[in-house]
PLY file of the C-alpha trace (Angstrom):
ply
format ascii 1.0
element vertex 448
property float x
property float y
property float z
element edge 447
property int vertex1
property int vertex2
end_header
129.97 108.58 74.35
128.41 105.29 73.60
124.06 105.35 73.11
122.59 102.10 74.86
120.00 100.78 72.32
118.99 97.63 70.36
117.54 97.78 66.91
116.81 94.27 66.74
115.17 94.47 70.38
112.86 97.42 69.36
112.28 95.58 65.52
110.82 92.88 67.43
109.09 94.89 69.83
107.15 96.31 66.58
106.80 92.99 64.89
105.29 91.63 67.21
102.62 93.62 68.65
101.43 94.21 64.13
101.21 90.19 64.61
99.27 90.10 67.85
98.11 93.82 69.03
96.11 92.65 72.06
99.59 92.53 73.96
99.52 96.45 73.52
98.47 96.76 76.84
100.71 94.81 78.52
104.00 96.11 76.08
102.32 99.63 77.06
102.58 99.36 80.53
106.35 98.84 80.68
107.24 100.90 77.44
106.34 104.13 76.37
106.86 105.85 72.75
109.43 107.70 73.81
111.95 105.04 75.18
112.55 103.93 71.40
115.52 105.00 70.55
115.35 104.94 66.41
112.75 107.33 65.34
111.20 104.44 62.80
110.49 102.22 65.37
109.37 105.34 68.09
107.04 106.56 65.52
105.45 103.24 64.34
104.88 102.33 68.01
103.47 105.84 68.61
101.42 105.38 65.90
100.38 101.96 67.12
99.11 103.82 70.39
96.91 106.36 68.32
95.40 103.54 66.61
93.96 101.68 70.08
93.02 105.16 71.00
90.41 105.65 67.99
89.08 102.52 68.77
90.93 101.14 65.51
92.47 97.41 64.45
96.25 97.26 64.36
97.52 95.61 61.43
99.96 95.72 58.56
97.38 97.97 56.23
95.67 100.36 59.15
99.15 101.13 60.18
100.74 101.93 56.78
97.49 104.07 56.13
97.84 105.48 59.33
101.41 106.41 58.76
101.02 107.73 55.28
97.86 109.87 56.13
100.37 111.35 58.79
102.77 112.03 56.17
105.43 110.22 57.06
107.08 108.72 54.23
110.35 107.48 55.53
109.20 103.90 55.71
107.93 101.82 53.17
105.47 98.94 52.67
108.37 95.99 51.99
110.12 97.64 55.07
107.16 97.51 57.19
106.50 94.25 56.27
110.00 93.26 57.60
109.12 93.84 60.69
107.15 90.66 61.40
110.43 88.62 60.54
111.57 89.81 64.00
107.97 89.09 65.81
108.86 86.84 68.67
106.19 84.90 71.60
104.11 86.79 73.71
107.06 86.41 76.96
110.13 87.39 74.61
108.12 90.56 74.20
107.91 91.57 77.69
111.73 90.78 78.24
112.22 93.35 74.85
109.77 96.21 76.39
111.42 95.97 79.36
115.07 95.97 77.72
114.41 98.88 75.71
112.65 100.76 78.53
115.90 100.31 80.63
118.09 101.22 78.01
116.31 104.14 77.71
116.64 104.96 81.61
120.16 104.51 80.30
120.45 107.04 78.28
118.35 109.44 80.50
120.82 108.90 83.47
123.96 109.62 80.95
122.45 112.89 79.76
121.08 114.52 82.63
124.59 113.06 84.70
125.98 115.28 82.35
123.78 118.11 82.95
123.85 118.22 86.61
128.14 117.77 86.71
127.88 120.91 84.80
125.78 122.78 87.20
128.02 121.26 89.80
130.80 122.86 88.36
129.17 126.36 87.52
127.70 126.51 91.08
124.25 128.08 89.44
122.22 125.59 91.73
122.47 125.69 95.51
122.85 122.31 97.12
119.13 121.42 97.87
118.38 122.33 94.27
120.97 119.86 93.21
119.35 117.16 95.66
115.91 118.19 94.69
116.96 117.53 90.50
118.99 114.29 92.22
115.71 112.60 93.61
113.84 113.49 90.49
116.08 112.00 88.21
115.71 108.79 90.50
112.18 108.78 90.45
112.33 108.63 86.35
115.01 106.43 86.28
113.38 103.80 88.88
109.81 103.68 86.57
112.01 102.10 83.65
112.30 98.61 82.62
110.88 95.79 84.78
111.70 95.62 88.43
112.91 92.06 89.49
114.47 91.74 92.80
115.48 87.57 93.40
114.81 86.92 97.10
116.10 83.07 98.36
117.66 81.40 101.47
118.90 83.68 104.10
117.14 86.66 102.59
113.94 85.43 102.41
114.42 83.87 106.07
115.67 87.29 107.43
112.66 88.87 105.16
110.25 87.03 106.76
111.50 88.03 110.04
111.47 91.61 109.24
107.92 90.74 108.46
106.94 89.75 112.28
108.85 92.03 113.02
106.98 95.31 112.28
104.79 96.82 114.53
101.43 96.33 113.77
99.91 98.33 116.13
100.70 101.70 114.28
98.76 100.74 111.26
95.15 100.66 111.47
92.13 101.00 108.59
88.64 101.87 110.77
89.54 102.73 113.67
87.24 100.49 115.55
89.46 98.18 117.90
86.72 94.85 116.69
87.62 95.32 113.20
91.23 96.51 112.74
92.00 93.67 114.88
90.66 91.23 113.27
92.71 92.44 109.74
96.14 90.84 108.98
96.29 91.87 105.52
96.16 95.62 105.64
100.19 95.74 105.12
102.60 97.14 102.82
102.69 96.18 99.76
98.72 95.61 99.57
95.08 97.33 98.62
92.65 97.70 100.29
89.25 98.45 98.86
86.57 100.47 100.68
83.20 99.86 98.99
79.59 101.03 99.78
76.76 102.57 97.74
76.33 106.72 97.74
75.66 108.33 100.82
76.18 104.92 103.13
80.10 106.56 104.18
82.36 105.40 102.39
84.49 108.69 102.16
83.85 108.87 105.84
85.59 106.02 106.25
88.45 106.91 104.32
88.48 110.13 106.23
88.39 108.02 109.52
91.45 106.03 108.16
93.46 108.81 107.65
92.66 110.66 110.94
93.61 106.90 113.15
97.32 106.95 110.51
98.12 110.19 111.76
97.30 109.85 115.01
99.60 107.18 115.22
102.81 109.33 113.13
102.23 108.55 110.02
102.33 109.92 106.78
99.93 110.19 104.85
98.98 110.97 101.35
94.78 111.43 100.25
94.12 111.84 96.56
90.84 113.49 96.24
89.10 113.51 93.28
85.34 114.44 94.62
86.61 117.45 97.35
88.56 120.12 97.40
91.15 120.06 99.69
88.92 122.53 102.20
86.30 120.17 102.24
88.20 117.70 103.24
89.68 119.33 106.25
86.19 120.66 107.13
85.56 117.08 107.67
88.46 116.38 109.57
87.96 118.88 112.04
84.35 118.23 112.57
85.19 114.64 113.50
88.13 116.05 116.00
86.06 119.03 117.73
82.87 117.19 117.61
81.01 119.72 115.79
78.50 119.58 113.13
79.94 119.74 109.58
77.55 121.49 107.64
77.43 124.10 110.45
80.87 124.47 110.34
80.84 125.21 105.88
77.80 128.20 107.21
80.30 129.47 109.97
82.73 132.81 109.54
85.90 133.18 110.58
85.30 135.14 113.42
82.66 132.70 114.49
85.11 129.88 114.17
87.64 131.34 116.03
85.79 132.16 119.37
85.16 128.33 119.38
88.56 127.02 121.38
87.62 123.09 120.33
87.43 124.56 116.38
90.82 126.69 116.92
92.79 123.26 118.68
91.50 121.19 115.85
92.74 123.43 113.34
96.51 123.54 115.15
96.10 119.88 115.60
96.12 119.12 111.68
98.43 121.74 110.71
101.29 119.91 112.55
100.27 116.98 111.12
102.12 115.04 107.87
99.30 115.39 105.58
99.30 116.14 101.87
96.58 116.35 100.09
96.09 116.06 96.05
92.83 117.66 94.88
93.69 118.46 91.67
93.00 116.89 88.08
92.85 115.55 85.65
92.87 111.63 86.68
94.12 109.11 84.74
95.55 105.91 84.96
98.57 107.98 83.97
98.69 110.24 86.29
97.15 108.66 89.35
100.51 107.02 89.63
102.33 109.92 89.20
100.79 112.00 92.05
101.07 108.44 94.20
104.97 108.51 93.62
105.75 111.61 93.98
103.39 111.65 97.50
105.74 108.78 98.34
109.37 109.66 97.06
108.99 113.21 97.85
106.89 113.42 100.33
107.77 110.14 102.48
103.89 109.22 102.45
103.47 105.69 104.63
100.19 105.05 103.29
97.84 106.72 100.02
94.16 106.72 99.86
92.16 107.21 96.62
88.89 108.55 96.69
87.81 106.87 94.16
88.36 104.38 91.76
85.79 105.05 89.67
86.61 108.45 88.75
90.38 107.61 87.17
89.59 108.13 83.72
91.55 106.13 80.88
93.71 107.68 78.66
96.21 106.45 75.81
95.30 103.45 74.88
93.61 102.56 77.32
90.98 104.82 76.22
89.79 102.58 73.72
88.93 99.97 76.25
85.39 99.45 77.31
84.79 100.65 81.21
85.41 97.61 83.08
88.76 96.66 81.37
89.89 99.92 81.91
88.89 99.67 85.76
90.85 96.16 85.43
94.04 97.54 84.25
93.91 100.73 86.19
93.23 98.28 89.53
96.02 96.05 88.66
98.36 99.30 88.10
97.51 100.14 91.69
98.43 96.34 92.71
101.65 97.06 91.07
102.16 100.48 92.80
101.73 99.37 96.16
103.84 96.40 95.94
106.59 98.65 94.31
106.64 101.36 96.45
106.39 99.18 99.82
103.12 100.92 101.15
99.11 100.39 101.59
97.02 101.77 99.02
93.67 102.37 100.13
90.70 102.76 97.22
87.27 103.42 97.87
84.81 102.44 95.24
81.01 102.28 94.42
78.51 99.58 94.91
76.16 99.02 91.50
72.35 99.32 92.43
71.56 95.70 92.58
72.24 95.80 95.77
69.47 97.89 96.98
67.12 95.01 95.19
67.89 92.25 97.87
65.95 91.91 101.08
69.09 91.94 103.00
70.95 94.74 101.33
74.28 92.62 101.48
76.25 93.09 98.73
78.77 90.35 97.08
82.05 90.91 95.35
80.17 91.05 92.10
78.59 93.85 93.49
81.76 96.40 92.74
80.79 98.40 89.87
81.89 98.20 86.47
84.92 95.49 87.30
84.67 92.57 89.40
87.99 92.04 88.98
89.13 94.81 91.57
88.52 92.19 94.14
91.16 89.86 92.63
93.78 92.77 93.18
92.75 93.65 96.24
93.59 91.87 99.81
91.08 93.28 101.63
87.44 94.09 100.25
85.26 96.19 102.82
81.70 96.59 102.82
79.15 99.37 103.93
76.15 98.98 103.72
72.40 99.79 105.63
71.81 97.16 108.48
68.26 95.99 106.78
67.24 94.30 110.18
68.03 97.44 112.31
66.04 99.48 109.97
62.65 96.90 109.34
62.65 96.92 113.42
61.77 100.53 113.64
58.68 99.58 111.64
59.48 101.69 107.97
58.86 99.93 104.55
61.36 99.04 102.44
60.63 102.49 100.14
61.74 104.39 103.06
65.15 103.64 103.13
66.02 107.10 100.86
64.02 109.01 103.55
65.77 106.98 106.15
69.55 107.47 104.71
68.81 111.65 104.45
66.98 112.11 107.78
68.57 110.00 110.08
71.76 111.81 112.08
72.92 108.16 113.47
72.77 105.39 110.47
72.83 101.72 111.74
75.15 100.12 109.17
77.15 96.90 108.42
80.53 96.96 107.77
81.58 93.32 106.57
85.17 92.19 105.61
84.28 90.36 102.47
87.85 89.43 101.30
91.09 88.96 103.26
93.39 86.92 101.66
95.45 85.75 104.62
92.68 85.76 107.10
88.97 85.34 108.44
85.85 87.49 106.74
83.68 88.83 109.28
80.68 91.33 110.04
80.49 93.76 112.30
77.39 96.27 112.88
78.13 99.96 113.57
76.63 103.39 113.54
77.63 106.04 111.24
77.67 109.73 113.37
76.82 112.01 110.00
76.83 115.28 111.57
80.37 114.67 112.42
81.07 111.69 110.28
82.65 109.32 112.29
82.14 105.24 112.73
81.75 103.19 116.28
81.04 99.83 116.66
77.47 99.29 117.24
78.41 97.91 121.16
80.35 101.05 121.80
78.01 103.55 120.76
74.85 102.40 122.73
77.18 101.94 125.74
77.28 106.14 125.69
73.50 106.44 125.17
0 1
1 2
2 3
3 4
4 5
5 6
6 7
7 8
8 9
9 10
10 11
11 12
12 13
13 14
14 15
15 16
16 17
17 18
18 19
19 20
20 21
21 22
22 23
23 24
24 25
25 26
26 27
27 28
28 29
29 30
30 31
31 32
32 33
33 34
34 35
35 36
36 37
37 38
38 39
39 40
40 41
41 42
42 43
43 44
44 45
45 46
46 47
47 48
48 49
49 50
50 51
51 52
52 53
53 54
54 55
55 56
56 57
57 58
58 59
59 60
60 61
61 62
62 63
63 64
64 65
65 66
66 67
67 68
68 69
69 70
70 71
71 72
72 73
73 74
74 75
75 76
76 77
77 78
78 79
79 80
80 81
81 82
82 83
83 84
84 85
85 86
86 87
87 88
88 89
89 90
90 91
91 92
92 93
93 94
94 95
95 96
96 97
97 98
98 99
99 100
100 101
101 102
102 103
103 104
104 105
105 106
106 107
107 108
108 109
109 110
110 111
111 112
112 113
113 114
114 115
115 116
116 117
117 118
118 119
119 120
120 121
121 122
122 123
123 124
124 125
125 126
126 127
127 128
128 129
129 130
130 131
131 132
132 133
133 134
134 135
135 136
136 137
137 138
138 139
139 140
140 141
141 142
142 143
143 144
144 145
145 146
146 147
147 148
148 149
149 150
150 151
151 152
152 153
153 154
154 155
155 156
156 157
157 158
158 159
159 160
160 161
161 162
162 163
163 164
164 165
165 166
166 167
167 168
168 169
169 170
170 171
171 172
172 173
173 174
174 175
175 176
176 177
177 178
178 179
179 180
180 181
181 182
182 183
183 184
184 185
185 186
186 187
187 188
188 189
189 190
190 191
191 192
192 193
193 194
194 195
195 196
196 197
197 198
198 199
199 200
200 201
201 202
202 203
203 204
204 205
205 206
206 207
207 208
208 209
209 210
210 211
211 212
212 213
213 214
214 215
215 216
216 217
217 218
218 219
219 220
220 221
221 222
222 223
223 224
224 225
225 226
226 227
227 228
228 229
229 230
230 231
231 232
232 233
233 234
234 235
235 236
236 237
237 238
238 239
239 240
240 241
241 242
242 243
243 244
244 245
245 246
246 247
247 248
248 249
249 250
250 251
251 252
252 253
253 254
254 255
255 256
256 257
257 258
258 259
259 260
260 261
261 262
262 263
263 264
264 265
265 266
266 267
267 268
268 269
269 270
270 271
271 272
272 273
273 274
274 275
275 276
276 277
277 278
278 279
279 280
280 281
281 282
282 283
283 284
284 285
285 286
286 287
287 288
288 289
289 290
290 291
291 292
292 293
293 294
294 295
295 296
296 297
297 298
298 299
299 300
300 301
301 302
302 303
303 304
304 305
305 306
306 307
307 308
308 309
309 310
310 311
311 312
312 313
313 314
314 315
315 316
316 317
317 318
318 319
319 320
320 321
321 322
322 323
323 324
324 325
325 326
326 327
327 328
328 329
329 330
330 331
331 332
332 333
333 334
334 335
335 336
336 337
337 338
338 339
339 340
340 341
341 342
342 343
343 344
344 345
345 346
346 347
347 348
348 349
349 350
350 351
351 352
352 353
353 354
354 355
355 356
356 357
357 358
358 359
359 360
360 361
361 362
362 363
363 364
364 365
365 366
366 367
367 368
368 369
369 370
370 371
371 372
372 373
373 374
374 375
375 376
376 377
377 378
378 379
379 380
380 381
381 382
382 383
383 384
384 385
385 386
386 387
387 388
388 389
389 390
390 391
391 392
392 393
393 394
394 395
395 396
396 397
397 398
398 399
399 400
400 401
401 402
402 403
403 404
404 405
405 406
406 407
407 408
408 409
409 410
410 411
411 412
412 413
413 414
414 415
415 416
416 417
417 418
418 419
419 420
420 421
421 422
422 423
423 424
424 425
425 426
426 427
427 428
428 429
429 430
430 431
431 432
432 433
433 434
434 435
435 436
436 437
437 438
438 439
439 440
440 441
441 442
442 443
443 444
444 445
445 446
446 447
């Protein structure tokens, strides 16, 4: 059996990154420890890793007194040192990571092959077992190496068709005819951000998202990271039976059962394609593994994250201060989207200099801890108090905490900030909090 590897390509792999360690990240994201074939060059990139993860400088000395404080003796200084005769420009590095990262999908695909003709031939798994190993062994296989798929002429013609071709009407983000019309960028492939300071509905939102998706058939996937899985449903059902939330967390079950709109609600989302993720921990690791899996095994059409802010970093990543690691962990979810064909919706937080301006409008520099989540994203979405709405009803400015906990109906904004294909807009609407649910502004006083 021949073993797919390159010496040289993992050498220079090595070399490289001692010369010039800020590439780390970008070498990190397309090859992991574990894809290096020779143990040398595995364990000096490992190595390399734990280094960014105390927060430590890579070079020739830190990583020889990294090594030998680890014990490991099989690799000496002059051989270390050979290693930067194989460094190579920042490109050729990429094109190595993602070499050695396919060779090792490779090697993966020979072994387990191998595995699974011999269950084949025992008959110890039953056919859906076998499929069920089958589709995991894609799913590892397809994260290796870089993707690059060369689309020209008639492809990209008939590409562009299937484009217009798609039917737009099944794919919505509000909920509110004035808005989701008005989007042309909430698509496959794209992310979406849903931004708005605590308590102003952002999760709401989300919720509403997901509730107008399944509506129309499709599948969807909600990673929650604030919720419990219960919660969330609470929340869907009060929106669907029209009944207050909190009453409904106070209720029994024999009190929720006598109440027929409670009972159909309930039915209504147990038929329904929903899978939920409430459990930890959150990384920038793992946050794409739950997404995946939602999507390969699960057939999800469209993920929401609620939220960004609380994917933690870990690796080397960790190392990072908080908005890089909000960069890279936003441009991992760019990535995602665009390689798994789907909408990834993201809600985040709005930092508090918003509530210092007059107008309470907040700006792309407004989304906390990285402003560069708005470069990834097609679509940023604000939500935020309607300042003229609430000055009209004659409160001060110092109110607007008093206002945002009493108030059942909130007058809010909700302003398309970013779409990269098409207009940015405003629209005002009212926030329903006992049964958290959004109508335009228009539409609500029309039933009043």
């Amino acid at each position: 059996m021949s073993i797919v590897n390159s010496k040289e390509s993992e050498m220079s792999i090595i070399g490289s990154l001692i010369y010039e360690p800020s590439i780390l990240p970008k070498v990190y994201g397309i090859v992991k420890p574990e894809d290096f074939y020779h143990p040398i060059s595995r364990y000096l990139y490992r190595s390399m890793v734990e280094l960014a993860g105390e927060k430590l400088n890579i070079n020739l000395q830190s990583l020889l007194n990294h090594i030998q404080k680890k014990g490991y003796t099989e690799v000496t200084e002059s051989e270390l040192r050979e290693y930067l005769d194989y460094r190579v420009p920042v490109e050729a590095v990429i094109s190595f990571a993602s070499q050695v990262s396919e060779f090792s999908g490779y090697r993966i695909l020979e072994y387990e092959l191998e595995k699974l003709r011999h269950d084949v031939k025992g008959r110890e798994l039953n056919l859906g077992e076998l499929v069920n190993k089958l589709s995991s062994l894609s799913q590892r296989i397809n994260e290796k190496g870089v993707k690059q798929e060369l689309v020209t002429g008639v492809d990209l013609v008939s590409s562009y068709i299937h484009m217009l071709s798609k039917d737009k009407s099944k794919l919505k983000l509000t909920g509110i005819p004035s808005i989701d019309e008005r989007l042309v960028d909430f698509d496959s492939k794209e992310v979406t951000y849903i931004a708005a300071r605590p308590g102003t509905g952002k999760t709401a939102a989300m919720l509403q998202s997901v509730r107008v998706n399944l509506a129309e058939g499709r599948r969807v996937g909600f990673i929650s990271m604030e919720m419990d899985s219960s919660k969330i449903l609470n929340r869907l059902i009060s929106a669907k039976a029209k009944v207050d939330g909190t009453k409904l967390l106070r209720m029994g079950v024999d009190e929720f059962r006598a109440d027929s709109r409670l009972m159909n609600a309930l039915h209504y989302f147990q038929n329904l394609p929903l899978f939920i993720d409430d459990k930890g921990p959150y990384t920038n690791i793992t946050v794409p593994q739950k997404i995946r899996k939602m999507v390969y095994e699960y057939g999800c059409e469209v993920v929401y994250v609620d939220y960004i802010g609380l994917i933690n970093a870990s690796g080397y990543l960790a190392a990072s201060q908080r908005n890089q690691q909000l960069t890279q962990i936003s441009a991992d979810l760019k990535g995602l989207a665009s390689e798994l064909d789907i909408p990834i919706v993201a809600a985040s937080q709005l930092n508090r200099e918003v509530t210092k301006r007059t107008t309470g409008k907040p700006t792309l520099a407004d989304l906390r801890d990285s402003g560069s989540l708005e470069q990834d994203a097609s679509i940023v979405m604000f939500i935020y108090l309607d300042m003229n709405k609430f000055i009209s009803t004659g409160l001060d400015v110092s109110d607007v905490d008093d206002y945002m906990n009493d108030e059942e109906e909130l007058y809010l904004k909700m302003t398309v900030e970013k779409q990269r294909n098409g207009q940015t807009f405003t629209e005002s609407v009212v926030l329903e909090k006992l049964h958290g649910m959004f109508s335009a502004a228009s539409d609500f006083n029309k039933t009043y």
